[in-house]
N, C-alpha and C positions, 0 to 999 in steps of 0.2 A: 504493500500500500504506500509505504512510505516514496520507493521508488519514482512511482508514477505522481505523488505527490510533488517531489522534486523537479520531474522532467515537465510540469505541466505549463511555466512560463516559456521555457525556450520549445515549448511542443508547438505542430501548429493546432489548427482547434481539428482536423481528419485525423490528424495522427491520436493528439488526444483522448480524444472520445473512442476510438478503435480501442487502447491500451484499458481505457475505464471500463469499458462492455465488456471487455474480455476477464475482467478483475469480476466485473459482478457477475457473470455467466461461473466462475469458479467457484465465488461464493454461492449464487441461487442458481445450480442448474434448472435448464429449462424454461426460465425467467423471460418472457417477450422484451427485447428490446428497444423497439421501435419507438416508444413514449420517451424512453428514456434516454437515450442517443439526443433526442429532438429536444430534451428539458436540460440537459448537460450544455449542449452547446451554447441554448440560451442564456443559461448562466452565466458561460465564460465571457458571453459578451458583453452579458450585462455589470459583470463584475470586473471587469477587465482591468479596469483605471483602481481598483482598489486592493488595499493592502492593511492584513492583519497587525495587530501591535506587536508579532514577533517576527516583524519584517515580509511575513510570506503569502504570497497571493490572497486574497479573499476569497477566489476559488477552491482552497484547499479545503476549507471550514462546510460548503454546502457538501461537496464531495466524500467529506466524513464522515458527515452524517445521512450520506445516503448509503455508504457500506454499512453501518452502523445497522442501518433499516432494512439491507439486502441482508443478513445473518442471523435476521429474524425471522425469512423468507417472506416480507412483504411483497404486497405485489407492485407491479409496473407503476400505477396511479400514485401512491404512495413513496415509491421513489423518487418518482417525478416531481412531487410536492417536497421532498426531502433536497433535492436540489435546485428547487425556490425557492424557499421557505424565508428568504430575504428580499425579495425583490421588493415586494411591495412596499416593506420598511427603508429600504436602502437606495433604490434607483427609483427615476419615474413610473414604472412600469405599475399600473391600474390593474386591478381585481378583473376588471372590464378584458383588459389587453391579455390575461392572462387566460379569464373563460373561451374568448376566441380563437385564442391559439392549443390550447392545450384541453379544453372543456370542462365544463361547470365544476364537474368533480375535483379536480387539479386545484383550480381559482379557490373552493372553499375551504380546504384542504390550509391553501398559503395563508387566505385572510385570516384562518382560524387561529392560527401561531401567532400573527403580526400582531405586534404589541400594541397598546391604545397609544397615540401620538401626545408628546407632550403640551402642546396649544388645545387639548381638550379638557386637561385636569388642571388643579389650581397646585397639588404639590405631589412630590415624587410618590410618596404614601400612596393617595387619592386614584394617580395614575397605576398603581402597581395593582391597587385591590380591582379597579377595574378588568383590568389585565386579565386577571385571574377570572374574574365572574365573565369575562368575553368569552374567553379559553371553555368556560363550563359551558354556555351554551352551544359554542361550537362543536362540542363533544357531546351532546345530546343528538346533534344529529349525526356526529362521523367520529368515532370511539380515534379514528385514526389520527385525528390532531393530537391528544396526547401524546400516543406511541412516536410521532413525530419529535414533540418537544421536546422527549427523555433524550430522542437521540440527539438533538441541539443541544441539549444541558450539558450530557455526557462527555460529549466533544469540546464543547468550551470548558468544562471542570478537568480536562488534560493539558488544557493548552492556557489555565488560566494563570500562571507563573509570569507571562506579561505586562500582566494589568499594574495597577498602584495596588500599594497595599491595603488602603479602605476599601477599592474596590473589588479587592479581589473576596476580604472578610465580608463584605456585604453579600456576593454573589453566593458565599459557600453556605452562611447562616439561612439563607434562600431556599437552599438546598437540602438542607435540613431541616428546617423547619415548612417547607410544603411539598418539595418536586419526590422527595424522597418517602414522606407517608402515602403521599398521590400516590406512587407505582405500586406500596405494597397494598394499598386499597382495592386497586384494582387487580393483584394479585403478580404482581409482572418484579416477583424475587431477584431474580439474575440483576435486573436495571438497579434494584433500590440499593444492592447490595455493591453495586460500583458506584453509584450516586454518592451513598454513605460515605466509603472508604477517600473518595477525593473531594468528598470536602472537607471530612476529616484532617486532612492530611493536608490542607491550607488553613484549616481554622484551628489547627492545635498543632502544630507542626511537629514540636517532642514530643508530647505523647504521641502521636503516628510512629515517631520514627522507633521509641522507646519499645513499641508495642510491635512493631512490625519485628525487628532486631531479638525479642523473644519467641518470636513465632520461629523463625527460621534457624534461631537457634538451636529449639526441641524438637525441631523437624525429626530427626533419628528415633529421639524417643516415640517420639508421636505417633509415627512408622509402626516400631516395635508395638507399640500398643495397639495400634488398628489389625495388622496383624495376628495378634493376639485374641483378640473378638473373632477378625472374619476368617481368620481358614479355619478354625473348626464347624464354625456357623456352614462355611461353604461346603464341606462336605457332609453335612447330616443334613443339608438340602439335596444335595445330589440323592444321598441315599434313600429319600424319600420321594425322587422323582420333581423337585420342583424348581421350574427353571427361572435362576433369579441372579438377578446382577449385582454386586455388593461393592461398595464403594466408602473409601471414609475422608474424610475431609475436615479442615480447620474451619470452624466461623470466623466470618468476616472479621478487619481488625478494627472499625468502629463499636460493632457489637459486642467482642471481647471486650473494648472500653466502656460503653455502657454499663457492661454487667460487673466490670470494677468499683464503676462510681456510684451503682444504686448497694451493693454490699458491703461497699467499706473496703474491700479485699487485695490483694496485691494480685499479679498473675500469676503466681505459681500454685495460689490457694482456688483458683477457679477450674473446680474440677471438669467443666460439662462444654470445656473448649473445643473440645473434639466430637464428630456425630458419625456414624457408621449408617450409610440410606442403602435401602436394599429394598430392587425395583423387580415387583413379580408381576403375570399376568392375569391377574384378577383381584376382582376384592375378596373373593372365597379364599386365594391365596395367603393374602392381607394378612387375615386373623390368622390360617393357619401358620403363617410363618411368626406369628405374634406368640402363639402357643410354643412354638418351640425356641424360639428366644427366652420363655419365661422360666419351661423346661431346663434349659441350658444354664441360666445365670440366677441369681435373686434377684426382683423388678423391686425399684423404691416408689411404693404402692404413689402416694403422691403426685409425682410425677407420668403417670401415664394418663397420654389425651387421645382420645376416638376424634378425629376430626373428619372422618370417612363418616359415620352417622347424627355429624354434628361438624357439617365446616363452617368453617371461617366466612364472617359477610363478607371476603373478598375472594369466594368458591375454594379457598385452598381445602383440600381434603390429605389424611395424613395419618396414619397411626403414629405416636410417640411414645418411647418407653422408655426410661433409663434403668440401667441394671448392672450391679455389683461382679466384678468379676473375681477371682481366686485369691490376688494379691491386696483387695482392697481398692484397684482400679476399677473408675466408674464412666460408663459412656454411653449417650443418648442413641439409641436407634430410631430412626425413622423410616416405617414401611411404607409403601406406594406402588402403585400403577403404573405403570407407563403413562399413559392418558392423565393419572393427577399429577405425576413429576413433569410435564410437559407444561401442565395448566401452572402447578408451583413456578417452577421458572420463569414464564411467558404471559401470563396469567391470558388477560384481552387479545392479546396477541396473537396466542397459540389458535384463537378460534377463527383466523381470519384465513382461509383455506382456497387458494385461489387456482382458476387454470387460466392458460396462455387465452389471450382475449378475451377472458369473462370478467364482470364486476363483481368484487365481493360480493360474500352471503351473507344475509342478515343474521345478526345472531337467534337463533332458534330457543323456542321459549322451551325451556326445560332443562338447558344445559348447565353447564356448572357456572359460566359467569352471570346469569342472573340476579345473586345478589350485587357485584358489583355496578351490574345493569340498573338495581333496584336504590340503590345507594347514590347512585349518580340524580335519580331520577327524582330521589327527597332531594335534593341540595340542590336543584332547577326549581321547584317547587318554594323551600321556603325561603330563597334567594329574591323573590319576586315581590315578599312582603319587608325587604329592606333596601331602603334608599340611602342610605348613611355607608357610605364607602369602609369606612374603617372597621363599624359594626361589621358590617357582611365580611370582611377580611379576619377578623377576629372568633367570629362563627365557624367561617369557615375551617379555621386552622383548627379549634378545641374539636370539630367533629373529626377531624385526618385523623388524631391522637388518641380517641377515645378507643380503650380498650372494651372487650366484650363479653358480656354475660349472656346465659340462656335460660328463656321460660316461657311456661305453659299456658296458653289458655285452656277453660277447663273443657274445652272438645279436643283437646292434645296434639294443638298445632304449633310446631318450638317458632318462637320469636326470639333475635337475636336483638340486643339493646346493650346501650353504651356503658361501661361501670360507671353506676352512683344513678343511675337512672332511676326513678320514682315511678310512682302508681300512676302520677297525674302526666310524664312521661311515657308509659306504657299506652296509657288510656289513648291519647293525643296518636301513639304507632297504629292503633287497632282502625281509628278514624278520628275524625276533625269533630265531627258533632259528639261524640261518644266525650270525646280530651272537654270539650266545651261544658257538655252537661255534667262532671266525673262529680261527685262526692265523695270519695273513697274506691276500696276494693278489699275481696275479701283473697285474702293471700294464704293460701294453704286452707282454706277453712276459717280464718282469722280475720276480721274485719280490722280495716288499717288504714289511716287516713290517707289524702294525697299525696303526703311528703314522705310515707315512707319508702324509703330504699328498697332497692329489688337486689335479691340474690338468684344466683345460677338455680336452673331445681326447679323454684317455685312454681306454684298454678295461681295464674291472678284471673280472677273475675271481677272487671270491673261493675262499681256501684254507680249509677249516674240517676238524675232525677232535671226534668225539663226546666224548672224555675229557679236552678242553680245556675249561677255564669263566672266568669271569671272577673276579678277587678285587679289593680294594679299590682297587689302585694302577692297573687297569683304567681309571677314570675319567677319569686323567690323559689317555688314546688318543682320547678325544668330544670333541666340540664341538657336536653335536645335544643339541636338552632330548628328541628320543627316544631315542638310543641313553643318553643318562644314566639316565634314567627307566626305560629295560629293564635297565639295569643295575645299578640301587639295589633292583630291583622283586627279580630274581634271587638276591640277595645276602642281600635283608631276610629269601625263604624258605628259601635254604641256612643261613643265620644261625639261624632259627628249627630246620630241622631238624636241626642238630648237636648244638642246643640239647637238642633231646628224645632223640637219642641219647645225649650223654652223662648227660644225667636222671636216663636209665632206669639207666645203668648206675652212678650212682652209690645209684640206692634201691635195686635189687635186688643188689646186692653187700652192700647195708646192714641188708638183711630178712634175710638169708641168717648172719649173723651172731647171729641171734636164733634158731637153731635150730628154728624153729615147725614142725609139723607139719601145715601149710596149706600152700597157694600162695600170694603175696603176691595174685593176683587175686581170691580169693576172699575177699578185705578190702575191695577196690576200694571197690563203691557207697559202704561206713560211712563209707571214708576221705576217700573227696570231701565226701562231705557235712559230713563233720566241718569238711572246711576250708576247702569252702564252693566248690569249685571241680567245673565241669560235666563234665569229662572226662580221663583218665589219662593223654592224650598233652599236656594243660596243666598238668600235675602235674609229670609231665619236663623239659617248657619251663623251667617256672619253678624246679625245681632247677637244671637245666643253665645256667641265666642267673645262679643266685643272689638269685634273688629270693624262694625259699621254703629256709630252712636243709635240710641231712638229719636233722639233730637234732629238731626242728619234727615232722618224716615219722614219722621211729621214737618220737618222744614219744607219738604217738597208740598204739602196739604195745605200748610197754613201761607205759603205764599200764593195757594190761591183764592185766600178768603180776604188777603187784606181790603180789598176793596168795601166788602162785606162790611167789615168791622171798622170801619174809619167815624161812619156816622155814630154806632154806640158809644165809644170811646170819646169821641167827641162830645156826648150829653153828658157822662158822668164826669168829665175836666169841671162841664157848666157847672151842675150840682155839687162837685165837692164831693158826691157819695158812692167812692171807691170800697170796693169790698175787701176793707183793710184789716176786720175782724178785732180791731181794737178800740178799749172805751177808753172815752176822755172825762174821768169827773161826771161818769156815768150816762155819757152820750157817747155815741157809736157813729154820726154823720159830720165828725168834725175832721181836718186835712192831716194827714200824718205819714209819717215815711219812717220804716227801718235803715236804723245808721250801718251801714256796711262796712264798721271797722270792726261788732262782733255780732253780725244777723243774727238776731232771737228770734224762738221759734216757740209756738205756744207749748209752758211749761216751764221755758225760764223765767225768773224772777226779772221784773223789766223796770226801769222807771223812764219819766219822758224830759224834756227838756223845747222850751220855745225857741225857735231859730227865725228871723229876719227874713220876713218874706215866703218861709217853707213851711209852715205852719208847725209842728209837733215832731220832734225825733225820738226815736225809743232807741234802748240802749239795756243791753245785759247790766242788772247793778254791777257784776263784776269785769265791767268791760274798763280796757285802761283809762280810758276817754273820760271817764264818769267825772275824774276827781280835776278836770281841770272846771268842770259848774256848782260840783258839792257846796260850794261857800255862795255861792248865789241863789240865793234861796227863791226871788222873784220870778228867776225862771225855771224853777224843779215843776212838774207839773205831774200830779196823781194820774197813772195810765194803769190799766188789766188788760186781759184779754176775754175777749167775746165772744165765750162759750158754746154761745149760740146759732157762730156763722161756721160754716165748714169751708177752710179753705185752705189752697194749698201753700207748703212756703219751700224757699231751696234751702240745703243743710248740704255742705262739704266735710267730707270726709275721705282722711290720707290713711292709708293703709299697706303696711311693711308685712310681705309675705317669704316663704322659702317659696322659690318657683319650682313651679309642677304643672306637669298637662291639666287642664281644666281647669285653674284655681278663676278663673278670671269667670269661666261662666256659676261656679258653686255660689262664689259671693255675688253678680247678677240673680240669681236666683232667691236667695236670700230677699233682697229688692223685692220680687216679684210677689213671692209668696207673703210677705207684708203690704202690699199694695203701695210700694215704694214707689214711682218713677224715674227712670234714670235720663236725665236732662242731659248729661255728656258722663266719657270714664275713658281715663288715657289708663295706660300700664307701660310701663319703663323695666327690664330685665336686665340682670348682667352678674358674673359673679356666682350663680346661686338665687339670687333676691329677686323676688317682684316689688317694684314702689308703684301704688296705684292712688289714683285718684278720681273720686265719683262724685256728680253734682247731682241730689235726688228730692224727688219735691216729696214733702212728707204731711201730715195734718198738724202736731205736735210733740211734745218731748218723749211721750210715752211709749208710741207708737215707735219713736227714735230711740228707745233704750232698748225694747223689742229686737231691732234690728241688732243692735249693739250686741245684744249677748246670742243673739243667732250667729252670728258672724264670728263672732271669740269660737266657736265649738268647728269651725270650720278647719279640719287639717292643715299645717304649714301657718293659719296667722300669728305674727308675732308684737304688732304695735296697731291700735286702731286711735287717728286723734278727728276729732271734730275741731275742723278750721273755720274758724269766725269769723277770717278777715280774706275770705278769699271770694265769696259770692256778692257777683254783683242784681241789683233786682231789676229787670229789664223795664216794672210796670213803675219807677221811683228814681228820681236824679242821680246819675253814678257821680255820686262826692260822699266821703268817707266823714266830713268832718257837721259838727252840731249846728 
């Protein structure tokens, strides 16, 4: 490879591409060339002017990763895709230019690799989760863009010694922490197990080196010891007619690290470094050959896993045993198929079975990578109820990592669920409405609330009841990104429709006030349009959230009545007899105005005061203002309130909350169900905090202390003040002063 790697600059692109077909005809015999020839050449033109950061062609790097794809025995399409898989990022070349030339399949194939462009995201973060969620959807409909990427990862994690140091630490933690659980999810061993080792080996460089230098050091012994297991094993297989292949092997040298750092352990204390796989042709065989492995040695009960009657949600199937031999020496065995050590390896991969000019086969329901199939097909699913980049990035990762428990529904069909999974969990795996309605489950017989924990074993029958739902503290009970995602998804439209309930009920309680002789419907269309909004149930939303005032609403109504109301208003200026609900010296028709340095509202203690030309000012006795007339006694003047008239007055109030979804409509609501009005209500967030502020027309103080202590009970409030010097009274002189 390397060879024709070298010769490929001073080659011309005939010679070329002859040398490369003849490489991949070696590696995949019987392989159709034709695609591929046509997708090489393109590259090299397209790549031509460009060069890697260790000096050498750009064409070497598609070229790598298309052998990489031929020794999987991909097909032709997939090749071909393997030897674009840059264009679209790298040169002009269009999705469009690509479908044309090389057909549809090829073009989705490249687009599905190509990373989200940086002019589309706001930060590298943002752009990379995208990345990822593009990459998934692309794989819902062609499993092949994955097995592409590995082999792009792979090939750059050989060659990534070029880079800068940050960036190379960035690429390799990349790689471990997603490229590398992705493979073994999908079941494709071989890849995660080089993935592992070379980023390893850039992201801890001594321990690699540390760890590798003991491996090959015990190579002899390690020998001796596999040895020691398989020729007697091998011939009391022969003698028993059963034809089996035996093999032993070191684990990977990330793995061996792992399993030092989660024990505490040095490597010579890690006994189960070494594993003995012995591949026979059947699962009849399976057990038989498990039987006499147990015959042979002592098995440490513990440690043996059926993964043949119980695989892995990413199809791996598997006998495991470890077992004691003569001297005290202990070593894992792993039995298998032909057919599941093919899928172990290769996982998606292996099922991709092609002949010269045909298109892949679909995967066939029933075969072993349907869970992976099935896994894929949740992470499409609750990917679709998060819009928050780093969230979905975050989700994504804790599912790669979740390890897996198994259990029963009580008709005895095994579900496989994540460890620390819960009832409400489980509930949410069986179906959406089930997770919605959960109350519990009864676990073995055992009735157990939502939150608890599920073990391997168990029979869960969920409990669920229709007028149960979930609310926000709900969250806490998942550990799935689906049951979180059907429960952010539920909440976002019970949020929404509370929303439009209360809306409605704070406009039409607010139309109704204006006496019209219409229906407020039959204003609808003018009023949307007026404010620019498509529909009357977003009309309510956006009141019941606060995001469009009531004031706002009825401003559109009442600017068309001013005409209406010029002449009344105009007769009670003549009269003096405003409906100002306050007595003077036990008249009620004489001229007076609320001082707007602290607007009393009936039920505060009031007194009044004569002003020059304005007739009577009323004033809180504890308003500051009071004590610049207290010594003037000529103009103190005996004032109450007038019991008798019902009307309404404005009252402000600031209010310091923790911010949370819905705080803005709870405390609206509050308003409502006292027959508050709300005149205006900003809200300011930042921090953590909401600072809000509400202008609400009230009758009196009582009615106002009602609300007050409605509002203290409200989650997240922490300051409520009533502002005295902040309302001004539209039907009264805006001047502050007596």
């Amino acid at each position: 490879m390397e060879s024709i790697l070298n010769s490929l600059p001073a080659s011309t692109p005939d010679a070329a591409v002859e040398q490369f077909l003849a490489k991949i005809q070696e590696i995949n015999p019987g392989i159709s060339t034709e695609l591929v020839g046509k997708a090489f050449l393109f590259s090299w033109e397209a790549h031509k002017d460009q060069r890697r950061k260790s000096g050498e062609p750009y064409l070497a790097h598609p070229v790598s990763v298309a052998f990489i794809l031929a020794e999987q025995k991909l097909d032709p399409v997939t090749i071909a895709a393997g030897l674009l898989h840059d264009v679209i990022e790298d040169t002009p070349t269009t999705k469009d230019d690509l479908a044309g030339m090389f057909g549809e399949d090829v073009a989705l194939l490249v687009d599905g690799v190509t990373k989200i462009q940086a002019l589309q995201m706001r930060t590298r973060e943002e752009r990379q989760a995208e990345t990822y969620r593009k990459m998934l959807l692309s794989m819902a409909k062609d499993l092949r863009v994955i097995i592409i990427k590995f082999a792009d990862r792979v090939h750059n994690l050989r060659t990534l010694k070029y880079l800068e140091p940050e960036k190379i630490k960035l690429i390799a933690k990349e790689t471990l922490d997603v490229y590398s659980p992705l493979a073994l999810r999908l079941g494709m061993a071989k890849i995660k197990c080089e993935l592992d080792d070379l980023a390893f080996k850039h992201l801890y460089p001594d321990e690699y080196k540390d760890i590798v230098s003991k491996v090959v050091a015990s190579r002899v012994d390690r020998e001796s010891l596999i040895d020691t297991f398989s020729g007697p094993l091998r011939s009391y297989l022969e003698r028993e007619g059963i034809n089996a292949t035996i093999a032993g092997r070191s684990k990977h040298f990330y793995s061996i690290y792992n399993k030092m750092q989660k024990s505490g352990k040095a490597f010579e204390e890690i006994y189960d470094v070494l594993a003995i796989r012995i591949i026979v042709d059947s699962i009849k065989d399976c057990y038989w050959v498990l039987g006499i492995v147990h015959s042979m040695w002592m098995p440490v009960q513990e440690r043996f896993k059926d993964y043949i009657s119980a695989p892995k949600n990413n199809g791996y199937r598997s006998l495991h045993t470890t077992v004691v031999g003569k001297q005290g020496s202990i070593v894992e065995m792993q039995i298998r198929t032909w057919e599941m050590n093919k899928t172990a390896e290769e996982g998606i991969a292996a099922h991709w079975l092609y002949k010269e000019g045909t298109a892949p086969a679909q995967f066939r329901e029933g075969s072993t990578d349907d869970k992976a199939i099935a896994w894929l097909k949740n992470i499409i699913e609750w990917q679709e109820n998060l819009t928050d980049s780093a969230e979905f990035y975050e989700f994504f990762k804790v599912d790669l990592f979740d390890a897996e428990i198994f259990v029963f529904t009580p008709k005895g069909n095994l579900h496989s669920m994540p460890k620390g999974a819960t009832v409400l969990d489980f509930a949410f795996a069986v179906h959406t409405d089930i997770g919605i309605h959960c109350i519990g489950a009864k676990i073995d017989g055992h009735i157990e609330p939502v939150s608890a924990e599920l073990k391997s074993g168990q029979t869960i029958e969920i409990l669920h009841l229709n007028t149960k739902t979930p609310s926000a503290d709900t969250m806490r009970y998942v550990k799935t990104p689906k049951a979180r995602s059907a429960i952010r998804h539920w909440l976002n439209n019970a949020e929404k429709q509370e929303s439009i309930d209360l809306g409605k009920k704070i406009v039409l309680r607010a139309y109704e006030k204006l006496h019209a002789n219409s229906d407020f419907s039959d204003h609808a269309p003018e009023l949307l349009q007026h404010l620019g909004l498509i529909s009357v149930e977003r009309l309510y939303e956006m009141v019941g959230r606060g995001d469009l005032t009531e004031s706002r609403v009825m401003g559109y109504f009442q600017a068309r009545k001013i005409k209406r109301n010029v002449m009344s208003q105009f007769m009670k200026n003549l009269t003096g007899q405003r409906p100002q609900g306050i007595r003077v010296g036990g008249k009620s028709n004489l001229m007076v105005r609320f001082a707007e340095c602290c607007n009393p509202i009936p039920g505060d203690r009031i007194i009044g005061f004569l002003t020059k030309g304005r007739g009577i000012s009323v004033h809180n006795t504890d308003c500051r203002n009071v004590g610049i007339f207290e010594d003037d006694r000529e103009r103190r003047v005996e004032v109450s309130w007038d019991e008798g008239e019902q009307k309404k007055y404005l009252v402000a109030l600031q209010i310091t909350a923790a911010d949370r979804s819905g705080l803005f409509r709870d405390i609206s609501g509050v308003f409502v169900d006292f027959g508050a009005s709300i005149s205006n209500g900003t809200m300011k967030t930042g921090g953590g905090k909401a600072d809000m502020a509400f202008q609400i027309e009230i009758r009196n103080l009582s009615q106002l202390k009602q609300i007050l202590r409605q509002l203290e009970k409200i989650k997240g409030i922490e300051k409520i003040d009533r502002v005295k010097d902040y309302i001004s009274y539209p039907e009264y002189p805006q001047d502050g002063t007596a």
